[in-house]
C-alpha positions in Angstrom: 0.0 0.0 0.0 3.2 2.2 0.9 4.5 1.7 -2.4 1.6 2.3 -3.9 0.8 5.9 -2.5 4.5 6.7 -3.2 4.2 5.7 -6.8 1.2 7.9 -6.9 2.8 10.5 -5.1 5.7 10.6 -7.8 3.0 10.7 -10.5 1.5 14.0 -9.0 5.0 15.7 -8.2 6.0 14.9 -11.9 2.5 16.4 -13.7 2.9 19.4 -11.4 6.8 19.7 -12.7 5.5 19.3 -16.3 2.6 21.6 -15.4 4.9 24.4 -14.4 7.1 23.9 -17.2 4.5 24.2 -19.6 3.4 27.3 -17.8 7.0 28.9 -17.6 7.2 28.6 -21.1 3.8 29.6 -22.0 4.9 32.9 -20.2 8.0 33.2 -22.3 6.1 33.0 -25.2 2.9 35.4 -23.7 5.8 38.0 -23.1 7.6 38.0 -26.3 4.3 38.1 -27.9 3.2 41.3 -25.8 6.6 43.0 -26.3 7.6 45.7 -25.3 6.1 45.8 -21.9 8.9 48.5 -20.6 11.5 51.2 -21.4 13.8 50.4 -24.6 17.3 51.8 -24.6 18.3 53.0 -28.0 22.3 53.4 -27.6 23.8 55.9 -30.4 27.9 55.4 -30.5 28.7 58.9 -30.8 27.6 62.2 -29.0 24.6 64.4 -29.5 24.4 66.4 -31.8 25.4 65.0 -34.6 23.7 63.7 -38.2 23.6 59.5 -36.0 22.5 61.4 -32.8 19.7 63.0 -35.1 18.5 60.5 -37.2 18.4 58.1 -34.0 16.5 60.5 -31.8 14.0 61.3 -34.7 13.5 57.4 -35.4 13.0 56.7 -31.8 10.4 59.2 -31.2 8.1 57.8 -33.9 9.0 55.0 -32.7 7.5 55.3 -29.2 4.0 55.8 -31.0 4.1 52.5 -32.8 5.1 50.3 -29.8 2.8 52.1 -27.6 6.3 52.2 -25.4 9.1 54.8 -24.0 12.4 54.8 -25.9 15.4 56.5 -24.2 18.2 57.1 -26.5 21.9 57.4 -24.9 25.1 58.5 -26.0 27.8 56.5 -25.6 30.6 57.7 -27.6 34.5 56.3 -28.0 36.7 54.1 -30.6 34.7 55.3 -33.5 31.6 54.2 -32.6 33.1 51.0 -30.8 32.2 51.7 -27.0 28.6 52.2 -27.8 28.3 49.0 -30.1 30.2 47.0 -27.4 27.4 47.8 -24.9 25.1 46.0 -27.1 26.6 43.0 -28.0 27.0 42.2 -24.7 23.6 43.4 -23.6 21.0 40.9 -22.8 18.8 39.9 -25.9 15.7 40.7 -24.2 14.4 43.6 -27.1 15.1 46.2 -24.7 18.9 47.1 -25.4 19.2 48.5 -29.7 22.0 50.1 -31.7 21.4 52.7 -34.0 25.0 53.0 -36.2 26.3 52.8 -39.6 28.8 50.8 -41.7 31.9 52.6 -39.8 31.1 49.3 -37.6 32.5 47.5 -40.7 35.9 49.7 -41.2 36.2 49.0 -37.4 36.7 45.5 -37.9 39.0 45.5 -40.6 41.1 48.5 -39.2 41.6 46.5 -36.0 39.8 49.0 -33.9 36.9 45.9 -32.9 37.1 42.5 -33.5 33.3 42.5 -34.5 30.8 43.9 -36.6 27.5 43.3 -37.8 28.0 39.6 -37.2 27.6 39.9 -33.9 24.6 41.5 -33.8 20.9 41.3 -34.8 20.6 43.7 -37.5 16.7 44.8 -37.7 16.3 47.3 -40.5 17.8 50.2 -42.2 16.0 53.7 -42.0 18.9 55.8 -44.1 20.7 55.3 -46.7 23.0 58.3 -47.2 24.1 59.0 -50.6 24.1 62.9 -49.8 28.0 62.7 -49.0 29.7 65.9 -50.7 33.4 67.2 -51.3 33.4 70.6 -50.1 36.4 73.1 -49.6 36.5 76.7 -47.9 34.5 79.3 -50.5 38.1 81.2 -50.2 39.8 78.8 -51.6 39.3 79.6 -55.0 37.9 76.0 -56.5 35.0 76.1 -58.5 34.5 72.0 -59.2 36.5 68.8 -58.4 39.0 69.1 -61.2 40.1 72.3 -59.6 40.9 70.1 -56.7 42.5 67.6 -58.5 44.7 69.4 -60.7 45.6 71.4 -57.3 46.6 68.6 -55.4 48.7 67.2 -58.6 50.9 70.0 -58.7 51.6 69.5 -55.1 51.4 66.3 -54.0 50.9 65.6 -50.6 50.4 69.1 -49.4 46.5 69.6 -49.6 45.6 68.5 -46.2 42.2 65.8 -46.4 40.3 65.7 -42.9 38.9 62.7 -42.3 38.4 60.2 -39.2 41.3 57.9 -39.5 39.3 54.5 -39.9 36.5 56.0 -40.8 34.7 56.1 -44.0 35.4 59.6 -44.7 38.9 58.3 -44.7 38.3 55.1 -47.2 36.4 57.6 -49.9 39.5 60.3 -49.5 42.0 57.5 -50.4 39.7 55.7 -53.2 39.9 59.1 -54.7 43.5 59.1 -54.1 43.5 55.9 -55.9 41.4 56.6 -58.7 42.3 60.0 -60.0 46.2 59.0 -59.2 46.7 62.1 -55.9 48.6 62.2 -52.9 46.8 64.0 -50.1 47.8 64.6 -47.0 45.4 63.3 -45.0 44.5 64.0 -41.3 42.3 63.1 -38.5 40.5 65.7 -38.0 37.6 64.2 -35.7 33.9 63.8 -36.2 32.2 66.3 -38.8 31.3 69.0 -37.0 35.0 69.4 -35.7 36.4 68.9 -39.0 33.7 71.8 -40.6 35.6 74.3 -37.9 38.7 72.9 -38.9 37.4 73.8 -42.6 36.3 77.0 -41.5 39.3 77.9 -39.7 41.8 77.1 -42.7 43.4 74.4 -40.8 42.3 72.3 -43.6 42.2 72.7 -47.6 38.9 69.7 -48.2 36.4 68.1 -46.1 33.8 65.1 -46.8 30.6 65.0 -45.0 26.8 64.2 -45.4 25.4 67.7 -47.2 23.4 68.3 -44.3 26.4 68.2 -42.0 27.6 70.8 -43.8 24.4 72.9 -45.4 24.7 75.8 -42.5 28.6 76.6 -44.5 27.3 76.3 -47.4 24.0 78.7 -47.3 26.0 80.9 -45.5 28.5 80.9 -48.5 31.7 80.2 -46.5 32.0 76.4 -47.9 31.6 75.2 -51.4 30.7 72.0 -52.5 32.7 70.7 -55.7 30.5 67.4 -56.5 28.4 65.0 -54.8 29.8 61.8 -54.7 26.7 59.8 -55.8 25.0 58.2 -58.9 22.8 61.0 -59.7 22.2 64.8 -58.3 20.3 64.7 -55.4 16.8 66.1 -55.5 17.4 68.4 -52.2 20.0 70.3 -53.5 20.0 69.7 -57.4 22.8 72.8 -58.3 25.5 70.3 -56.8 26.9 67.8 -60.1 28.4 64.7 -59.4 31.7 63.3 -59.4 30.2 61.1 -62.4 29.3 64.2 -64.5 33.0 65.3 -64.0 34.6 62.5 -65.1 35.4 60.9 -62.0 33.8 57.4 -61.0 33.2 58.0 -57.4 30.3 57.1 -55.6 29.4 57.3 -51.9 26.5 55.6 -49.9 25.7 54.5 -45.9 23.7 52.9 -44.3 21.7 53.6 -40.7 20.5 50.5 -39.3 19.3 49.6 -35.9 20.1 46.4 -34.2 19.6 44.2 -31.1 22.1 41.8 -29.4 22.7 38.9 -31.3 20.5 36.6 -30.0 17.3 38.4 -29.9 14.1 36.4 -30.9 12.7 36.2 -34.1 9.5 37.6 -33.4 10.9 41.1 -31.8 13.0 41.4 -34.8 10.1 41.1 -37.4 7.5 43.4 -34.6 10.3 46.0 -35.1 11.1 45.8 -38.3 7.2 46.1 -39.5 7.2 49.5 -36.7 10.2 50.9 -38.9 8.7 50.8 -42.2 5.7 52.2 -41.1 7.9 55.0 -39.6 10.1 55.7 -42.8 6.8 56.0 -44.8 5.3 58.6 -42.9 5.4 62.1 -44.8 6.2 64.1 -41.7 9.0 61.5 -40.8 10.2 62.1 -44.5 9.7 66.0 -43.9 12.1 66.3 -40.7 14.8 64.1 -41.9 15.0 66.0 -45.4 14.6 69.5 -44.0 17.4 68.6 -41.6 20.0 66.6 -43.3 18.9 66.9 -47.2 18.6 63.0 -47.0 15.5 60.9 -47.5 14.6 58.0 -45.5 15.2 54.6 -47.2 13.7 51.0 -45.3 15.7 48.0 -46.2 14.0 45.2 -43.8 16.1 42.4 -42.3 17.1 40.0 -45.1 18.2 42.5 -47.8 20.2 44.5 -44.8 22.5 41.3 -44.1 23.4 40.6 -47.4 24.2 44.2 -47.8 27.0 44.2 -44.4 27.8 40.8 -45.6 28.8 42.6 -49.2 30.2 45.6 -47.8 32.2 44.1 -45.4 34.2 41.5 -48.0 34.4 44.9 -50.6 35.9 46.5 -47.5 38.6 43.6 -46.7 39.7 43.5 -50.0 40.6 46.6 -49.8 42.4 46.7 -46.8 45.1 48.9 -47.7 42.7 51.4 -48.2 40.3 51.3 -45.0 43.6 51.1 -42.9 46.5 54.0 -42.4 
């Protein structure tokens, strides 16, 4: 009779164990369904104030009214962008830790300045893709295109100083053009863009590359000129600005701003995020802000056609090492 009670006894214990199993992960599944139920963090790599800072801050605040949810964005700036991303990946993959950053996660891998990239994240979606990048020089200067550049800096090689972030993809367009038109500049790191447009301002430096909006207070004010846009075709917010391509010179310039979660992350956060960015980047007003403040228009590129892109732009960037690193 003992045994028997004790057998039953087992039997009990074990359906209750199953029972709470089953209820444990009914729970997971209940919350990851509901998410988010509290704050997101939305970390930016670099200080406020800049064109990242912006288009993060902008993105989150839409954001907010599709999830029904707060989102705090914080600064966490250092390495390039590396401190901020390094938060992230080792954040828990709970949805409530996201990186809003660019490809200079990619030349941070193959400069040495992370061992990661985009690999070791969850990339979501893409909100920007920046192909407003222009070449501009101080108005005094005396250049009128380009080829004034280039003929310049081939009469003195080496001497026209290029401010760039050393590692940074200002740095791998100054030396493709380096490459490409057959110039020696001397180039410099200068910091982030709105240090190297004083630098610009200042005379410190003879040429500068930066997002046009970076850049759009020098030039309305008439104290920069732009000498081409390094992009496929004139961009439609400031159409008086001619390509690289319409002077001769195949050069082209694009970037992507993506957020991401810790690798990790479940599949159903990613896809409830990614549908709650494409509605944001199709709203006109969201359009409006972005234009009027950098002269860039917002581009979604969901999950799938984001990865291959890193995956591509990462091998183009690797083979050309020599030109990514100083």
């Amino acid at each position: 009779m003992k045994k028997t009670l004790s057998l039953i006894f087992v039997g009990i214990l074990g359906l209750g164990i199953i029972g709470c199993d089953q209820k444990a992960n009914s729970t997971s599944s209940q919350e990851k369904n509901s998410w988010p139920q509290k704050t997101i963090t939305l970390v930016v790599p670099f200080g406020a104030g800049g064109d990242t800072d912006f288009h993060a801050r902008n993105l989150a605040n839409y954001l907010e009214k599709e999830l029904d949810t707060r989102i705090i964005v914080n600064n966490v700036s250092g390495a390039n962008g590396n401190a901020g991303m390094k938060q992230v990946v080792n954040a828990q993959p709970d949805g409530y830790t996201a990186l809003f950053f660019h490809e200079s996660m990619l030349t941070n891998k193959v400069v040495g300045v992370s061992t990661q990239a985009h690999e070791a994240l969850s990339p979501v979606a893409a909100t920007i893709i920046d192909n407003s990048y222009v070449i501009a020089a101080n108005a005094k200067s005396g250049y009128k295109n380009l080829n004034d550049l280039i003929n310049k800096a081939k009469s003195e090689p080496g001497k026209l100083i290029y401010a760039s972030s050393v590692g940074g993809y200002s740095y791998y367009l100054g030396r493709l053009l380096e490459q490409d038109v057959g110039i020696d500049f001397n180039i410099v790191d200068a910091g982030g863009g709105s240090d190297r447009n004083a630098a610009l301002l200042a005379g410190k430096i003879d040429v500068n590359v930066n997002p046009y909006g970076v850049m759009k207070s020098y030039f309305d004010s008439g104290d920069f000129i732009p000498l081409a846009v390094i992009s496929d075709k004139r961009n439609n917010l400031f159409p008086d600005v001619s390509t690289a391509k319409e002077q001769g010179i195949d050069w082209v310039a694009e970037r992507y701003y993506f957020l991401s979660f810790p690798k990790g992350t479940d599949s159903k956060i990613i896809e409830k995020m990614e549908k709650a960015i494409k509605t944001v980047t199709e709203k006109p007003e969201f359009r409006k802000k972005t234009e009027d403040a950098y002269s860039v228009s917002p581009t979604f590129v969901g999950t799938e056609d984001l990865i291959k892109h890193l995956d591509k732009t990462l091998q183009i960037f690797e083979n050309n090492k020599d030109l990514v690193n100083n």
